[in-house]
Residue, then its C-alpha position, 0 to 999 in steps of 0.5 A: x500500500x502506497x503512502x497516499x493510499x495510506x494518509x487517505x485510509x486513514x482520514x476515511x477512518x477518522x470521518x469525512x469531517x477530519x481535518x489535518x491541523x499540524x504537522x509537527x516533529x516528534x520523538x521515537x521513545x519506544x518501539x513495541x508499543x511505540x511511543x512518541x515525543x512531541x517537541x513543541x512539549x517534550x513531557x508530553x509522551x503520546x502512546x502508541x493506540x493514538x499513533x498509526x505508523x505506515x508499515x513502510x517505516x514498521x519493517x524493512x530497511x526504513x524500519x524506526x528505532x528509539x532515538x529517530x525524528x518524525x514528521x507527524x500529523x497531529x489531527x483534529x483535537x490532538x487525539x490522534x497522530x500519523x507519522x508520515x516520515x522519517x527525518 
């Protein structure tokens, strides 16, 4: 599954009305479950069943470690974040 096809998946399951708020970078913390950190606020640590991470960036060569920047995607309200990269 490509990327887009991905981001688009997953605005569907969030409902018609989402709409993408803030992309913003985070911090890796944790792998299984992963877990990320804001850097606009570094004590806030968001568990992984509010993060979806592309499979691309789960397995393989791409696969995230602790340690890795992310560019995310913060949707509305701030309940619920998508990592669209590596950076």
């Amino acid at each position: 599954m490509s990327f887009e096809s991905e981001l688009l998946q997953l605005i569907k399951l969030t409902g018609a009305s989402a709409e993408l708020t803030e992309l913003t970078v985070a911090t890796i913390v944790a792998i299984n479950p992963i877990s990320i950190r804001l850097q606009s606020n570094s004590k806030l640590v968001i568990p992984g069943d509010l993060v979806t991470v592309p499979r691309r960036l789960r397995h393989g060569d791409y696969a995230l470690s602790v340690g890795d920047k992310v560019m995310t995607i913060k949707l509305q309200g701030g309940q619920s974040f998508y990592v669209l990269d590596a950076i």
